[in-house]
PASEBA-816463 format. One record per residue: residue in three letters; residue number from 1; x, y, z of N, C-alpha, C, CB in turn. Coordinates in nm, 4 decimals. Atoms other than C-alpha are relative to their C-alpha. Glycine has a CB too. Example, Ala and Ser with C-alpha at 12.3 -4.5 7.8 and 13.67 -1.06 7.14 Angstrom:
BEGIN
<ALA,1,<0.0890,-0.1190,0.0000>,<1.2300,-0.4500,0.7800>,<0.0900,0.1200,0.0000>,<-0.0992,0.0027,0.1246>>
<SER,2,<-0.0820,-0.1190,-0.0060>,<1.3670,-0.1060,0.7140>,<-0.0770,0.1090,0.0730>,<0.0414,0.0462,-0.1415>>
This chain:
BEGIN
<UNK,1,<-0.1061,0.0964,0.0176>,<8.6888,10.3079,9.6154>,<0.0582,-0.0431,0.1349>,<0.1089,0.0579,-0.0890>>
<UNK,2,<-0.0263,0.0562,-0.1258>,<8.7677,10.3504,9.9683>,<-0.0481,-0.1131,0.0846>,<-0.0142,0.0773,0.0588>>
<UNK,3,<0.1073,0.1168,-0.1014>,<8.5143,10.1273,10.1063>,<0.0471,-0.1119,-0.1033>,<-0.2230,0.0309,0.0113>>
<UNK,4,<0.0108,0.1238,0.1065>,<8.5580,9.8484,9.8167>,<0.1760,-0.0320,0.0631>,<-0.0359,0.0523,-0.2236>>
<UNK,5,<-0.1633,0.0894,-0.0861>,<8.9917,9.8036,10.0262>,<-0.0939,-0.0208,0.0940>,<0.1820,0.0969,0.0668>>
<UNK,6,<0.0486,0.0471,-0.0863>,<8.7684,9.8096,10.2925>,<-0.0798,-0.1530,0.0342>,<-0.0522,0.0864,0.0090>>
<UNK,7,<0.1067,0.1754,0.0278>,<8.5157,9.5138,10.2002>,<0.1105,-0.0849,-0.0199>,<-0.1269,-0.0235,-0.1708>>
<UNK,8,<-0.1166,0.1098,0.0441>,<8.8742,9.3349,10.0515>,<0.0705,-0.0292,0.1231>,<0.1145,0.0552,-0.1169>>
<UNK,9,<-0.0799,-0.0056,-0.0955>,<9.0464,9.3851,10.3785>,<-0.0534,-0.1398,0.1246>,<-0.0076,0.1665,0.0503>>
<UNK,10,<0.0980,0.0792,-0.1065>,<8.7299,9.2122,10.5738>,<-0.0347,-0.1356,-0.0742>,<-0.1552,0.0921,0.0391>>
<UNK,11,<-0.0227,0.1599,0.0654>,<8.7365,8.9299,10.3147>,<0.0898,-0.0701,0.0582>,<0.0454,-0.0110,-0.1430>>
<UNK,12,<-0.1177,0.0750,-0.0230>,<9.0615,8.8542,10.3657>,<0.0274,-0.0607,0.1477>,<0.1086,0.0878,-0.0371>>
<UNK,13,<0.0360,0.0263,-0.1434>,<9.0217,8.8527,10.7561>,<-0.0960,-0.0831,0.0693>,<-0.0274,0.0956,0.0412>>
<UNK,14,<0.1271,0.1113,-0.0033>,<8.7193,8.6276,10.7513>,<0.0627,-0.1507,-0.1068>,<-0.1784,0.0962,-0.0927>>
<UNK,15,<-0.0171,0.1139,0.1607>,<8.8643,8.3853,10.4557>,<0.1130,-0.0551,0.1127>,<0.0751,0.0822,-0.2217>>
<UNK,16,<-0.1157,0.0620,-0.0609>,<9.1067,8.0966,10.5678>,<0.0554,-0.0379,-0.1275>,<-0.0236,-0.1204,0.1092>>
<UNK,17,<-0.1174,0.0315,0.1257>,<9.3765,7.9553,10.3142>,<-0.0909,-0.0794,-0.0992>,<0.1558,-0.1095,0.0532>>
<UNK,18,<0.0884,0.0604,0.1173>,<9.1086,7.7287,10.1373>,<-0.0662,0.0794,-0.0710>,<-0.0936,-0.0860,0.0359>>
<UNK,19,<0.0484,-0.1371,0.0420>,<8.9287,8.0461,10.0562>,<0.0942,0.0865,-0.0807>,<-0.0350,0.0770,0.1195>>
<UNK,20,<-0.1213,-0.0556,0.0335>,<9.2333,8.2268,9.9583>,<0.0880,-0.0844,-0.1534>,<0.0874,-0.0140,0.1521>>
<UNK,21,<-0.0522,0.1298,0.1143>,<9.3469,7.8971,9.7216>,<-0.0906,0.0146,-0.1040>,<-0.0096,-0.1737,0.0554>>
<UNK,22,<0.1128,-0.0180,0.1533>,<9.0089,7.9290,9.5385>,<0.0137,0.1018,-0.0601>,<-0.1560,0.0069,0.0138>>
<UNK,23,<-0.0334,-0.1602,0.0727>,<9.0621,8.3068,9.4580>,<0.1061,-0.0201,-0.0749>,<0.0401,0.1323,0.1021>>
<UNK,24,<-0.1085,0.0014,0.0901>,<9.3917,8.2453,9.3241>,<0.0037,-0.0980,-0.0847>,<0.1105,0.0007,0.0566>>
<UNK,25,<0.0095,0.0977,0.0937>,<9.2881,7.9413,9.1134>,<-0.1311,0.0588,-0.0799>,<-0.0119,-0.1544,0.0677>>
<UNK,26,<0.0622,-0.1178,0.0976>,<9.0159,8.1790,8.9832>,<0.0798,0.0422,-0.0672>,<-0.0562,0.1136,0.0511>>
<UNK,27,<-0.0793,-0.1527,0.0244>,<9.2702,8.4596,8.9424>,<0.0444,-0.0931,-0.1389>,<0.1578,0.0791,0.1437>>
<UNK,28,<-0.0264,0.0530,0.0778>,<9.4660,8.2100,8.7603>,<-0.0244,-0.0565,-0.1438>,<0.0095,-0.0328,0.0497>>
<UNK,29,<0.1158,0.0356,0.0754>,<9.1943,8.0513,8.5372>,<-0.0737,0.1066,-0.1151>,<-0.0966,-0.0326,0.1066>>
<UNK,30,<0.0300,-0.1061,0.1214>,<9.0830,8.4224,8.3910>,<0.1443,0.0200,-0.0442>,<-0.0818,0.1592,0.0475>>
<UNK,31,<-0.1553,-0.0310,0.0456>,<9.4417,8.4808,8.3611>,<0.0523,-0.0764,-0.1573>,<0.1087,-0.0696,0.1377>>
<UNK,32,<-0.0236,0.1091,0.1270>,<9.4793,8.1451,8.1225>,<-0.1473,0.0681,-0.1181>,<-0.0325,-0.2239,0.0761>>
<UNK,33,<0.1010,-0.0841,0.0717>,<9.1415,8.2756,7.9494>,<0.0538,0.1388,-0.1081>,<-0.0914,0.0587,0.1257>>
<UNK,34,<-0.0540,-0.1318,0.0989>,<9.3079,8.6026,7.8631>,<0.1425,-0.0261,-0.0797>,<0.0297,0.1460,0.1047>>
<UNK,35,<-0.1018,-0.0230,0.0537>,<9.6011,8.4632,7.7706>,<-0.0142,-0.0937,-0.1675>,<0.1174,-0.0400,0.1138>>
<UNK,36,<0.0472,0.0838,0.1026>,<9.4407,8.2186,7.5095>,<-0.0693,0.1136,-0.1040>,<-0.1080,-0.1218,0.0631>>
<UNK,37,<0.0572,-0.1280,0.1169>,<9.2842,8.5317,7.3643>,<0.0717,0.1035,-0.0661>,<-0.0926,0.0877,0.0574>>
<UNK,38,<-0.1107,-0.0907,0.0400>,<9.5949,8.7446,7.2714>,<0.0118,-0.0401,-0.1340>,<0.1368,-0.0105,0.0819>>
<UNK,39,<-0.0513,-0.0112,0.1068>,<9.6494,8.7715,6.9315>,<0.1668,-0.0716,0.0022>,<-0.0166,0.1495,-0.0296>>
<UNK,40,<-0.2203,0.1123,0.0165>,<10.0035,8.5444,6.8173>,<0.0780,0.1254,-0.0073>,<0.0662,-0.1334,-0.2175>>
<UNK,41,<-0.0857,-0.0673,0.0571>,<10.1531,8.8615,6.7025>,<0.0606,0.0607,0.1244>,<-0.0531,0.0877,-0.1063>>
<UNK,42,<-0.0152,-0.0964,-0.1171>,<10.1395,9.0324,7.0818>,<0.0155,-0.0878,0.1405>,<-0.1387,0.1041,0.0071>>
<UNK,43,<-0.0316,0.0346,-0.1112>,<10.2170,8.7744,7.3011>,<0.1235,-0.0208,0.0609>,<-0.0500,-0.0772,0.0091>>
<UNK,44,<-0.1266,-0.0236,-0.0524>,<10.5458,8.7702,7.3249>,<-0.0030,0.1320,0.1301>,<0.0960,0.0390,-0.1383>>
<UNK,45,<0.0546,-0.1406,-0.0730>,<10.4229,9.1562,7.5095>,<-0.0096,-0.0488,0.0699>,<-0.1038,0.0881,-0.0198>>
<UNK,46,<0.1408,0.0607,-0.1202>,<10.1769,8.9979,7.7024>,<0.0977,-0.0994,0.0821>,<-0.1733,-0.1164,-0.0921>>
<UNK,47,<-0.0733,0.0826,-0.1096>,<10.4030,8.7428,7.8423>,<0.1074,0.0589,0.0797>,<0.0596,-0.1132,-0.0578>>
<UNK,48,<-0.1106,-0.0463,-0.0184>,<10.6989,8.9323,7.9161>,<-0.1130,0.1254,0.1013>,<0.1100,0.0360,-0.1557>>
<UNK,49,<0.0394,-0.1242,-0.0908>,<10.4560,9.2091,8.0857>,<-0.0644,-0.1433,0.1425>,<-0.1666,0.1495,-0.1050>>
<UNK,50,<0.1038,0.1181,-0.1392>,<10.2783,8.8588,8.2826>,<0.1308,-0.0066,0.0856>,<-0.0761,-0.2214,-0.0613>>
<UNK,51,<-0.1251,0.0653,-0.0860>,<10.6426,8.7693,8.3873>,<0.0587,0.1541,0.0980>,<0.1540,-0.0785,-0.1388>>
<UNK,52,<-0.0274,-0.1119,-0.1203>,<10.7399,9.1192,8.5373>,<-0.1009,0.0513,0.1121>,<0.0330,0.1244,-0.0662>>
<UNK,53,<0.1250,-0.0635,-0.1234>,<10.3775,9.1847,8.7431>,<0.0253,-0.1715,0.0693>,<-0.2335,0.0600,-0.0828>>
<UNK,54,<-0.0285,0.1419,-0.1311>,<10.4649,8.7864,8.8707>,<0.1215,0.0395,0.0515>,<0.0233,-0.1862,-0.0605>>
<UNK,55,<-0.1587,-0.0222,-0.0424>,<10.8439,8.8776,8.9346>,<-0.0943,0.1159,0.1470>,<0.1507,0.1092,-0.1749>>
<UNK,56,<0.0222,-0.0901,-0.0872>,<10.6966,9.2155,9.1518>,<-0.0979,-0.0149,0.1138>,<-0.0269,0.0943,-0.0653>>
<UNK,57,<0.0931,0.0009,-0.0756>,<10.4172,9.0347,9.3288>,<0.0369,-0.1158,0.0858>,<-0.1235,-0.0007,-0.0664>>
<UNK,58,<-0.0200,0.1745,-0.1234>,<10.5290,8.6814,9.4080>,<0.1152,0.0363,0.1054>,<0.0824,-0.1894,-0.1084>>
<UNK,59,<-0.0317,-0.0070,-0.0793>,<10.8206,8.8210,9.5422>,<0.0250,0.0644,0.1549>,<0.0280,-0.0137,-0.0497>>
<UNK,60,<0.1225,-0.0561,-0.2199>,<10.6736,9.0522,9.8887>,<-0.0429,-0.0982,0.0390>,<-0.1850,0.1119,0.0197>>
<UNK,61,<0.1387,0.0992,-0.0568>,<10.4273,8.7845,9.9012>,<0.0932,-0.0758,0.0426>,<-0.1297,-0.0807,-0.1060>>
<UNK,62,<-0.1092,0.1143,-0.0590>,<10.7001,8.5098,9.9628>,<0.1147,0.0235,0.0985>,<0.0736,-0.0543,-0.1110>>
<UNK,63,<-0.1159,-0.0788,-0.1188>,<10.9230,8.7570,10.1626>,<-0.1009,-0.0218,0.1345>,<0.0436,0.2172,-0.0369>>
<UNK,64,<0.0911,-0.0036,-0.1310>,<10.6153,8.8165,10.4024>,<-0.0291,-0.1582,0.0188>,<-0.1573,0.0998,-0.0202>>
<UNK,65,<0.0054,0.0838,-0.0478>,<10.5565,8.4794,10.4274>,<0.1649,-0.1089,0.0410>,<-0.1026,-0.0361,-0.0789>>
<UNK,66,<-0.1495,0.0015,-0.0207>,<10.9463,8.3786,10.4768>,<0.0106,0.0436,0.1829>,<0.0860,0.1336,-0.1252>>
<UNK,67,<-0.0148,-0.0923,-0.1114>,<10.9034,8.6351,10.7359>,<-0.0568,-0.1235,0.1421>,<-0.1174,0.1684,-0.0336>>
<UNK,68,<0.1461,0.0096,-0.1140>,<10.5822,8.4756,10.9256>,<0.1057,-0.1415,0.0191>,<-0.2331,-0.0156,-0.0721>>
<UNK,69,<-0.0581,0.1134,-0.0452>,<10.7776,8.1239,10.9450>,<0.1325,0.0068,0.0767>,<0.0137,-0.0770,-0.1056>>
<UNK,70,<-0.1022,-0.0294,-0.1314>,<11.1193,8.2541,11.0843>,<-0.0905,0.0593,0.1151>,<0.1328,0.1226,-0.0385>>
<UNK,71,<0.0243,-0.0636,-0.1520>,<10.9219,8.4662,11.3520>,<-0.0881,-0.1829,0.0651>,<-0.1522,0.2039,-0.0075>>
<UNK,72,<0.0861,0.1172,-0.0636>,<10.7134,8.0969,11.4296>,<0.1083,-0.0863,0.0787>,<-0.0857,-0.0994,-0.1237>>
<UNK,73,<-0.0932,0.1734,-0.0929>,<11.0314,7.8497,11.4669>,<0.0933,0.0831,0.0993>,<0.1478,-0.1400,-0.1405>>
<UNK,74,<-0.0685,-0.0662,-0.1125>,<11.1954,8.1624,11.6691>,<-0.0783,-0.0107,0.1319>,<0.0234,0.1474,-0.0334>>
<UNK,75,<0.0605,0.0380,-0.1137>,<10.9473,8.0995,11.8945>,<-0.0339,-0.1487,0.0667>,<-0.0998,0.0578,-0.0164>>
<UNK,76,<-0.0224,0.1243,0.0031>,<10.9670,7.7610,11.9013>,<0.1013,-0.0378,0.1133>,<0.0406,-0.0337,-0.1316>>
């Protein structure tokens, strides 16, 4: 498992943002897939569990990038 962060690490380091855009419009895409497949009775679940793993992920991701643009126009 170690080596498989490893291979992800060297993706990510080789990949530029167009690369990065397609993965997450994948990600997205199985995401809609699975969510079209939920049973009516359990999605209320399913959404409410989609909305707390987006709440816990988008917001690091948007902090670290928050981050990377104050340290740019400080240098500015």
């Amino acid at each position: 498992m170690c080596r498989l962060f490893e291979y992800a690490d060297r993706y990510v380091k080789e990949s530029d943002w167009k690369d990065l855009a397609l993965l997450k419009l994948c990600l997205c895409a199985i995401g809609v897939l699975i969510g079209i497949s939920v049973a009516p009775k359990h999605k209320k679940k399913v959404m409410a569990a989609a909305a707390v793993v987006f709440g816990f992920t988008y917001v690091p991701q948007m902090t670290k990038f928050v981050k990377i643009i104050i340290d740019e126009n400080k240098k500015n």
